[in-house]
C-alpha positions as CSV (number, residue, x, y, z in Angstrom):
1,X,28.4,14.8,6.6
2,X,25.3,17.0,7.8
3,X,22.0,16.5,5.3
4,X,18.1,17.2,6.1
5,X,15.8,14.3,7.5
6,X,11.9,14.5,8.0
7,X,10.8,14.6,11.3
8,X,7.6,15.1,13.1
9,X,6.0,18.5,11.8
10,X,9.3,19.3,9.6
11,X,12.7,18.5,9.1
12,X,16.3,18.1,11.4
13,X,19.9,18.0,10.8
14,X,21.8,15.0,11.3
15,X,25.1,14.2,11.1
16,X,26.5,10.9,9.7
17,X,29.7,9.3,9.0
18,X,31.0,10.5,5.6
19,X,30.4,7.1,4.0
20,X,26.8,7.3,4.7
21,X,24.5,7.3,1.5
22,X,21.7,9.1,1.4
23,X,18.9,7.9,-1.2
24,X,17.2,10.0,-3.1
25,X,16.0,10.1,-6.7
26,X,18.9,11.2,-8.8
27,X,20.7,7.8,-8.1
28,X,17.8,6.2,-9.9
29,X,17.5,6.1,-13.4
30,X,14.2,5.7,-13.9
31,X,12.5,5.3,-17.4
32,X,11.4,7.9,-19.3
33,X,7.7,8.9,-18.6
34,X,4.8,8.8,-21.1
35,X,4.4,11.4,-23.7
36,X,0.8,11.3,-24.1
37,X,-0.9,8.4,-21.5
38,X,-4.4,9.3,-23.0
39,X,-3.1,7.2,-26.1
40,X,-1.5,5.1,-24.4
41,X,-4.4,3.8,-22.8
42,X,-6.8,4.1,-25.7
43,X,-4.0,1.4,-27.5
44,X,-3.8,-0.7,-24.6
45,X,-7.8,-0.8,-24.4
46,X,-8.2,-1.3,-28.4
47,X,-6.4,-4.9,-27.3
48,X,-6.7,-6.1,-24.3
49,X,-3.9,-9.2,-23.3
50,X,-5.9,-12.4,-23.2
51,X,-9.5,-10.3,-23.8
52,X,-11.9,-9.0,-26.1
53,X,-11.9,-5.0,-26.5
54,X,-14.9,-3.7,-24.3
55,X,-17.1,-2.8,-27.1
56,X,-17.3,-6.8,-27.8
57,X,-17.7,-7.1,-23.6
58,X,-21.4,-5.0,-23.4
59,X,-23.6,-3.5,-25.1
60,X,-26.8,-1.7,-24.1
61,X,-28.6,-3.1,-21.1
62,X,-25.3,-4.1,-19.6
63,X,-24.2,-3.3,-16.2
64,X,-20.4,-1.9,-15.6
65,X,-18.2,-1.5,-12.1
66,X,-15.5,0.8,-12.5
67,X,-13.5,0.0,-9.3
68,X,-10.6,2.6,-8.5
69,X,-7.7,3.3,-5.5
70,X,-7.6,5.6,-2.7
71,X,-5.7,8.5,-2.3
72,X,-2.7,6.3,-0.5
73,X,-1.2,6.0,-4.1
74,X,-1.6,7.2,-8.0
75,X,-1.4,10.7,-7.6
76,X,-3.7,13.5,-8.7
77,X,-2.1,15.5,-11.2
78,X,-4.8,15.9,-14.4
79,X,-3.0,13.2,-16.4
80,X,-3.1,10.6,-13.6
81,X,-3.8,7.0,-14.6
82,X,-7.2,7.0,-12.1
83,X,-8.5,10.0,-14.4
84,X,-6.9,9.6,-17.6
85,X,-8.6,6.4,-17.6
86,X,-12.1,6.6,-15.8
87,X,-12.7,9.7,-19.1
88,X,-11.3,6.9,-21.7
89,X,-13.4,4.0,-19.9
90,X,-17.0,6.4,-19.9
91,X,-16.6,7.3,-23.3
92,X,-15.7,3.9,-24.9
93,X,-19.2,2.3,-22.7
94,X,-21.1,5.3,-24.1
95,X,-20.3,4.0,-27.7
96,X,-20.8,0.7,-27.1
97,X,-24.1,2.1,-25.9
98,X,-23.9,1.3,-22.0
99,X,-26.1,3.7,-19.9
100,X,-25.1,6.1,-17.4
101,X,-27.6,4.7,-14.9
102,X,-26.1,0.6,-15.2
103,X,-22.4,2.0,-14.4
104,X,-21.3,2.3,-10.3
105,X,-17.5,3.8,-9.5
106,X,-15.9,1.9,-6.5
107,X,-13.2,3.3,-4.6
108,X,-11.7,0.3,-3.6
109,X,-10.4,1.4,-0.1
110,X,-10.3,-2.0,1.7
111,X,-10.2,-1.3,5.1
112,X,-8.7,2.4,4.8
113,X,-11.1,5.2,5.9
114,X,-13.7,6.5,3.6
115,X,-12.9,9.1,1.2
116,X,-15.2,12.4,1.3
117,X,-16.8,14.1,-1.9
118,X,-14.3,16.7,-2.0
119,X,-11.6,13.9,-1.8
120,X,-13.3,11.4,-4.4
121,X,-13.7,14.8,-6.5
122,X,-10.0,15.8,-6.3
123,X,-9.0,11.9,-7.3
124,X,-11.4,12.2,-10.2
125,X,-10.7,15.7,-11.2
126,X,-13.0,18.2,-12.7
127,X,-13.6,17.0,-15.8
128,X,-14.6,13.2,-15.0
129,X,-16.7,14.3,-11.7
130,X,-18.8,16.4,-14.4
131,X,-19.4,13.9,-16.4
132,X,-21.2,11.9,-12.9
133,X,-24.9,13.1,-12.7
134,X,-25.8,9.9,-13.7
135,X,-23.7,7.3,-12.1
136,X,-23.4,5.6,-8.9
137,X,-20.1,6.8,-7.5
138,X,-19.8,4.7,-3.8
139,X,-17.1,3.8,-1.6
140,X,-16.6,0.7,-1.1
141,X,-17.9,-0.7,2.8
142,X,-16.3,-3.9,3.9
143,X,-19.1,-3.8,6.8
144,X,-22.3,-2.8,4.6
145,X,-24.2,-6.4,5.0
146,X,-26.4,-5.6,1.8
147,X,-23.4,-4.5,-0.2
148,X,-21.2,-7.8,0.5
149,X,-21.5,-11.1,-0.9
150,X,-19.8,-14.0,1.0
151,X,-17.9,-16.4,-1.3
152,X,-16.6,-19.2,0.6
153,X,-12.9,-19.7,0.4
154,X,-10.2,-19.3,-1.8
155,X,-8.6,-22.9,-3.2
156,X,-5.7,-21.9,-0.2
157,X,-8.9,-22.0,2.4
158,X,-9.0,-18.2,2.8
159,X,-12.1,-16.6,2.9
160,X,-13.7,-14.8,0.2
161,X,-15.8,-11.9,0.8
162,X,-16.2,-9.5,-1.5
163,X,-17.9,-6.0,-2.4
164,X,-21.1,-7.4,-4.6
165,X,-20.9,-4.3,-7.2
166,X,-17.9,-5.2,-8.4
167,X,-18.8,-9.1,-9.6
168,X,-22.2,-8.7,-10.0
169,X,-21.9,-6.5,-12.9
170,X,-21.7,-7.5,-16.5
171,X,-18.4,-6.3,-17.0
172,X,-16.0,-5.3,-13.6
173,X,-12.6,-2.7,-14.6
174,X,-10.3,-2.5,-12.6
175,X,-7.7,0.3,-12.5
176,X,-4.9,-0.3,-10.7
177,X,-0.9,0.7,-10.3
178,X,2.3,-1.3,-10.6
179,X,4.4,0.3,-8.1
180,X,6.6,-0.9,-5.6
181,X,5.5,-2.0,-2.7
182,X,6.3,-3.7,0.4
183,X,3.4,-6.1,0.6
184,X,3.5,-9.0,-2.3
185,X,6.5,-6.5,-4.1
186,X,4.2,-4.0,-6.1
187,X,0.7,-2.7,-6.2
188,X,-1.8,-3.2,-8.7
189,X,-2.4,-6.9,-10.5
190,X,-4.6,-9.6,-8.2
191,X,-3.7,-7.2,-5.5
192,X,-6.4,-4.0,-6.3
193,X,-9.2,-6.7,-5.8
194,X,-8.2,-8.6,-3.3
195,X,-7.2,-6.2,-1.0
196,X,-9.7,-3.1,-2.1
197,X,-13.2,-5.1,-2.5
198,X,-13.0,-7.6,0.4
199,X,-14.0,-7.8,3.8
200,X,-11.6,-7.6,7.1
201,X,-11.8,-11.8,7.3
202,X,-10.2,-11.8,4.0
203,X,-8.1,-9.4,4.4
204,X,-6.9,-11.0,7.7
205,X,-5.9,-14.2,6.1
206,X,-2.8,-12.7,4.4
207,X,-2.0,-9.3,6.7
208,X,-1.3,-11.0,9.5
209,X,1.3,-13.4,11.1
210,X,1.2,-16.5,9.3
211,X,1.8,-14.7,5.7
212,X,4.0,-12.0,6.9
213,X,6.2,-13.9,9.2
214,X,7.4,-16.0,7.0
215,X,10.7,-16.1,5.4
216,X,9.2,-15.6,1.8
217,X,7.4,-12.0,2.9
218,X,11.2,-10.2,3.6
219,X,12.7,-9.0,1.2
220,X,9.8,-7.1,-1.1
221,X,8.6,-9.9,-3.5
222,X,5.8,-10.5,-6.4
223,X,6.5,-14.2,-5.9
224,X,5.6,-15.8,-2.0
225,X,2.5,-16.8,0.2
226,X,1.3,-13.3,0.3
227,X,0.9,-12.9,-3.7
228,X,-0.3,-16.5,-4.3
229,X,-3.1,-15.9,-1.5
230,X,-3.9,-12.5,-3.7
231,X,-4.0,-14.2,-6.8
232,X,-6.4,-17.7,-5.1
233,X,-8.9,-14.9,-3.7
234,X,-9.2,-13.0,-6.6
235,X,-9.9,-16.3,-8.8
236,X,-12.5,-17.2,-6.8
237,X,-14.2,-13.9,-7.9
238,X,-13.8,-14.5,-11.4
239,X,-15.0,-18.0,-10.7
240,X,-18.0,-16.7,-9.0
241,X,-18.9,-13.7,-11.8
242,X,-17.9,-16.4,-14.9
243,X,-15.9,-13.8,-16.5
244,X,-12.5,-12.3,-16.2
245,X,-11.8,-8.3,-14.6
246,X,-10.4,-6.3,-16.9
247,X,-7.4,-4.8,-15.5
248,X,-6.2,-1.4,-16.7
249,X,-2.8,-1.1,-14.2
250,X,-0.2,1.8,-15.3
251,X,3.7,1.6,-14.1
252,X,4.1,4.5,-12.3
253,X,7.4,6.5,-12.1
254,X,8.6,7.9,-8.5
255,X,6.0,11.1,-9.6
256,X,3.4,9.1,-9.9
257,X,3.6,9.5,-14.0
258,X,2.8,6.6,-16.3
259,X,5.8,4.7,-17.7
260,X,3.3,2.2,-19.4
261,X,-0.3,1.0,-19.1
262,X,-1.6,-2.4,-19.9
263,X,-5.0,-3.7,-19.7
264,X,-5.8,-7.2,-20.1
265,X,-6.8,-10.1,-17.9
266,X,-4.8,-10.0,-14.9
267,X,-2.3,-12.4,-15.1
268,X,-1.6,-11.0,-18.6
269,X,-1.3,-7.5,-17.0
270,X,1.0,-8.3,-14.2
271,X,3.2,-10.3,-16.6
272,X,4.2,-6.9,-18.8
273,X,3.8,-4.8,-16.1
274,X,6.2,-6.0,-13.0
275,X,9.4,-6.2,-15.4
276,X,9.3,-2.3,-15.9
277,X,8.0,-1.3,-12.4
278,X,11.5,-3.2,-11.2
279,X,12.9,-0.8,-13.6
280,X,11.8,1.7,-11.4
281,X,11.7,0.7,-8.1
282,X,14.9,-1.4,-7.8
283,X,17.7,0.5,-7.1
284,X,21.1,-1.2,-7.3
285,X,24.4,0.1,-5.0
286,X,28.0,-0.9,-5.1
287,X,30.5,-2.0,-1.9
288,X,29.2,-3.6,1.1
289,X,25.5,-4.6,2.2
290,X,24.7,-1.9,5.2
291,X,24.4,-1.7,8.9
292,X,21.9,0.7,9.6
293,X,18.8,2.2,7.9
294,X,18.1,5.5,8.9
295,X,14.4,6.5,8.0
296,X,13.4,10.2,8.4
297,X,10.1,10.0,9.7
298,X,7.3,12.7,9.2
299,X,3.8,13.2,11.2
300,X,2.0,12.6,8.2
301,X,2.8,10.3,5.2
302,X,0.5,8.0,3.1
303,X,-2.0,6.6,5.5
304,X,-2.5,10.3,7.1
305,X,-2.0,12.5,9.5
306,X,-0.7,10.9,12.2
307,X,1.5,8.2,11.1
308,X,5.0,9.4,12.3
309,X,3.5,9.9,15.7
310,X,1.4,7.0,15.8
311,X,3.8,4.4,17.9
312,X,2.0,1.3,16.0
313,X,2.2,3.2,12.6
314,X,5.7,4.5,13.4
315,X,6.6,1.0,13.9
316,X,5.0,-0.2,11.0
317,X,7.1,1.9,8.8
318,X,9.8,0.9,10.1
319,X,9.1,-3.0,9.0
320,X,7.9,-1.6,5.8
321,X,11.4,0.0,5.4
322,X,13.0,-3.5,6.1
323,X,11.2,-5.4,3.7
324,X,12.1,-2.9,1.0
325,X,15.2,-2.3,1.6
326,X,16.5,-5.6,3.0
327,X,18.4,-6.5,-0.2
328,X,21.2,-3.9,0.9
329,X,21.4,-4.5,4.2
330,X,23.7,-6.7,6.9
331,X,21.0,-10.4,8.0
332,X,20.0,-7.9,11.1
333,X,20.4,-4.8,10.8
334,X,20.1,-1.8,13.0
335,X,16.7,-0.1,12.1
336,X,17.1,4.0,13.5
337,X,13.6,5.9,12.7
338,X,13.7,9.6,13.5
339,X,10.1,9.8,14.8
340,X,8.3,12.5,16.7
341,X,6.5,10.4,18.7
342,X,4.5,12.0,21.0
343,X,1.5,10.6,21.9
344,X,-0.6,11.4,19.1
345,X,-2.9,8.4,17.7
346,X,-4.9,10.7,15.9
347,X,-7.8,8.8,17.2
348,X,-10.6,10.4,14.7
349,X,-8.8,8.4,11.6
350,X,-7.6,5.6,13.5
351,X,-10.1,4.7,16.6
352,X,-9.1,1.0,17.0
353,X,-5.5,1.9,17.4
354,X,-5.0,3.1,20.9
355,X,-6.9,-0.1,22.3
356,X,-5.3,-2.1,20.3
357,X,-1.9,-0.4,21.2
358,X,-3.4,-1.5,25.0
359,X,-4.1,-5.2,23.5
360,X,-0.4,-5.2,22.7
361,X,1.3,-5.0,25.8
362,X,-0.7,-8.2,27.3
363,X,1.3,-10.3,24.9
364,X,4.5,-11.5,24.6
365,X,5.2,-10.5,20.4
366,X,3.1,-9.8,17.9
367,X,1.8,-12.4,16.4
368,X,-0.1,-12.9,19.6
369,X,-2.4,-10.6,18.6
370,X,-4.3,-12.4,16.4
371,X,-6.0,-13.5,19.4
372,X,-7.8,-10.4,19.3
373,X,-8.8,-10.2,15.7
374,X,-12.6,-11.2,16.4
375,X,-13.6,-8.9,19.3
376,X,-11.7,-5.9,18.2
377,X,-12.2,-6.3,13.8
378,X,-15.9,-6.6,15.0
379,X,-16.4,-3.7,18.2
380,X,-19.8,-1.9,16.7
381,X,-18.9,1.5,17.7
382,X,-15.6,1.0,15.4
383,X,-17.0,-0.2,13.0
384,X,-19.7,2.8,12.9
385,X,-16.7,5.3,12.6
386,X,-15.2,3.2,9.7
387,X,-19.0,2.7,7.9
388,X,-20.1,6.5,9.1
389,X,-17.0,8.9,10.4
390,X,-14.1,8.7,7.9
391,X,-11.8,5.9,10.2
392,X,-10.0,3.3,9.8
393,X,-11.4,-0.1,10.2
394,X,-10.6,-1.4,13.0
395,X,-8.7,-4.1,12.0
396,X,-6.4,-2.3,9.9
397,X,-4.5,-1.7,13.2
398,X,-3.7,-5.5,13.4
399,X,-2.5,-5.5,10.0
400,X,0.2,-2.5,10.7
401,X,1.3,-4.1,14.0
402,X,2.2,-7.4,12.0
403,X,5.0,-5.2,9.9
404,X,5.8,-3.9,13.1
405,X,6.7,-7.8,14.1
406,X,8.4,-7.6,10.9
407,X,10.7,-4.8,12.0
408,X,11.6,-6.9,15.7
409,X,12.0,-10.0,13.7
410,X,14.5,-9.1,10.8
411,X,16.5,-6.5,12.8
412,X,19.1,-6.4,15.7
413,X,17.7,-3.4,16.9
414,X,15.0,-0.9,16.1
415,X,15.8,2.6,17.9
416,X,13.5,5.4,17.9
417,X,15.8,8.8,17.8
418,X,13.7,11.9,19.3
419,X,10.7,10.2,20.5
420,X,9.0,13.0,22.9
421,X,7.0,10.1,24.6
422,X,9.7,7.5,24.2
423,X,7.4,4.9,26.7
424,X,5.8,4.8,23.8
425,X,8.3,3.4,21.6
426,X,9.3,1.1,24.3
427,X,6.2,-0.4,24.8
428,X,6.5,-1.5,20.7
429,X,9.7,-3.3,21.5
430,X,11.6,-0.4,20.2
431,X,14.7,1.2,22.1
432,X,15.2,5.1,22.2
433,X,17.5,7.6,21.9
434,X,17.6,11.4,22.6
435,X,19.1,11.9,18.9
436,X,20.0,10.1,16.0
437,X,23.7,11.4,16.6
438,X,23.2,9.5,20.3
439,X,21.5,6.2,18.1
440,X,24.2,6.4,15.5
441,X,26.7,5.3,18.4
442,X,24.7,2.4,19.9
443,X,24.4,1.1,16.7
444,X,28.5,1.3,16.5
445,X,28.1,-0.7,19.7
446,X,26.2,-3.2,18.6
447,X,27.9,-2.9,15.2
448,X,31.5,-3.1,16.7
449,X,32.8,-0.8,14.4
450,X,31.5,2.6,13.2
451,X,28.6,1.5,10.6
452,X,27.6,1.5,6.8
453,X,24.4,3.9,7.1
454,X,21.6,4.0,4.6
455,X,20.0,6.8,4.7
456,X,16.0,7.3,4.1
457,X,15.5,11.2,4.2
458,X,12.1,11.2,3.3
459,X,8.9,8.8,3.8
460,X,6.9,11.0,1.5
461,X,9.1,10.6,-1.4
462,X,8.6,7.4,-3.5
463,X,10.4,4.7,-2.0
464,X,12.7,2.8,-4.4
465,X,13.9,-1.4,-3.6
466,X,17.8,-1.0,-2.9
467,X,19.6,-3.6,-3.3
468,X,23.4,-4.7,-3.7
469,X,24.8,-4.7,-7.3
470,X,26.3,-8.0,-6.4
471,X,22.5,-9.5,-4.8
472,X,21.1,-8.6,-8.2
């Protein structure tokens, strides 16, 4: 068969063996979407699991954090979860008579780059930036010293630290998404906090070897080290405010719609939440578990422009592709990713990425990198470009080429088809190959017979779990 894969700047034919399957939406059957999420959220607010309704929570004088995702997930459309809710949330504090002037916004980026007005106004949407004169809207700044508070460590040991708007208020929200995922199995849940409000030390203690290399990290799971270190970190906030978040999280279909919202404390939420995001994100396919995954790989996909041309990024998605899919493949599998590769870092987003791509080839794997978390994670001129110019933080490059270790560990190969710099790709432990045809017959060589191909067309589609009917 001939279909249509992403690569670099568009899209190539390939041809694969007629027993190829190609994944794509139409084999899921996802559940039906919301009618009306407004209501859905105003019901799920009038009873919050294991919480009072917020009109109980504050009252006038009281201080309120809204904390919200980035633009990597949760769409924009004018009924998206992010402003569906944020409208809800400000008009339920007005009642209960909260002030404009005691309420801050948070994007919760983490350790992604900063979002610009225009880009915090098209997440928010007309309606809800109007409504703004008079309320702190801020990204969060893992580096700002005034804006952190230190915690001390989780009851696993790792380190707490953690943006001081959003448990210093009266009452902290957060708004979050169950969506598959390939770190800790979905999005949303103990995850938003502990991943959006905290510094790079606490992020390092779970996105990075000693979570991600273990055996409980592959396939995508809700239930190993990397969850439980979520859940620790984001108890010690709670501990630390003497309250509980309230989560608002919405399963979102593979359009980013809402399938169901719950609010609640956060336990609560991710109890009634994960059972129908598996609905949607696990995909179940009959026969034999598969030899190769084939991932079409564009220049730009969720972190930004750049990613499919980005070696460590490129590489990264291809672990990320592993975990998720590593249910309906062979114990090591061949890993093909039909990447551009050519040399561009897009260095103004990601700065720390090309000496840290430099770092990488003094070691042997890896997780030898972690060798280089302090001096890198703490470089002032990247850190200025994360706090001032719109990057990356710098450590955020150690935490993508951990899933890259991901993608040497778990496969017997990972060749990159149509890499234009292909020392590139070498130099991440990949091999290469002029074209996935040319890949397609390694992998036969390495398979010893012509192989079961699973096919990834698209990395800017929603990415679904497979897994084999008979794994279920």
């Amino acid at each position: 068969m001939r279909t249509p894969i992403q690569y670099g700047d568009g899209e190539i034919e390939v041809e694969l063996p007629d027993s190829a399957l190609v994944l794509t939406a139409d084999l899921a059957h996802e559940p039906t979407p919301l009618d009306d999420p407004a209501a859905a959220t105003r019901e799920a607010l009038a009873a919050p699991q294991g919480m009072a309704p917020i009109g109980d929570l504050v009252g006038p004088g009281s201080t309120v954090t809204i904390s919200f995702p980035d633009r990597v997930k949760g769409g924009t459309q004018p009924t998206s979860h992010r402003r569906t809710t944020i409208a809800i949330l400000l008009d339920q504090l007005a009642r209960a008579g909260v002030r404009d002037c005691d309420i801050t916004l948070v994007c919760a980026i983490g350790l992604h780059r900063k979002n610009r007005p225009d880009e915090i106004g098209e997440l928010l949407g007309p309606e809800v930036t109007a409504r703004l004169a008079g309320i702190r809207v801020v990204n969060h700044d893992a580096e700002d010293p005034d804006g952190m508070v230190d915690l001390g460590t989780s009851a696993l040991g790792d380190p707490v630290e953690v943006n001081r708007h959003a448990i210093q208020a009266d009452l902290s929200i957060l708004i979050g998404h169950a969506a598959g995922n390939p770190y800790g199995g979905y999005s949303g849940g103990w995850k938003m906090p502990a991943t959006g409000l905290t510094s790079w030390r606490s992020i390092a203690a779970h996105h990075a070897p000693r979570t991600m290399l273990r055996p409980d990290f592959v396939p995508a799971t809700p239930h190993g080290r990397f969850r439980e270190q979520l859940r620790a970190i984001g108890q010690r906030m709670e501990q630390a405010m003497g309250r509980a978040f309230l989560a608002v999280d919405a399963v979102l279909d593979s359009q980013s719609r809402q399938l169901a919202v719950r609010a609640g404390a956060i336990d609560e939420v991710e109890k009634t939440s994960w059972p129908l995001a598996a609905q949607r994100t696990d995909l179940d396919l009959e026969g034999e578990p598969y030899d190769v995954l084939l991932l079409g790989m564009p220049r730009t996909f969720h972190y930004g422009p750049g990613m499919g041309s980005n070696p460590i990024l490129m590489m990264q998605a291809a672990g990320a592709g592993i975990v998720r899919a590593k249910q309906a493949l062979v114990r090591k599998p061949v890993v093909i990713a039909a990447s551009i590769c050519d040399g561009w870092f897009n260095d103004d987003d990601f700065p720390s990425y090309r000496p840290a791509f430099g770092l990488l080839q003094s070691v042997d794997h890896p997780r030898d990198m972690t060798r280089f978390h302090d001096d890198l994670s703490t470089d002032p001129d990247l850190v200025a470009k994360y706090r001032h110019d719109f990057a990356y933080h710098p450590f955020h490059a150690f935490s993508m080429i951990y899933m890259g270790g991901v993608a040497l560990d778990q496969s017997a190969a990972v060749i990159v088809a149509g890499a234009q710099q292909p020392g590139l790709a070498r130099a991440m432990g990949a091999r290469t190959s002029p074209s996935v045809e040319d890949a397609l017959r390694v992998a036969a060589d390495l398979v010893g017979r012509e192989p079961r191909v699973l096919v990834v067309p698209k990395l800017t589609a929603p990415a679904f779990h497979p897994r084999m009917a008979s794994r279920g």
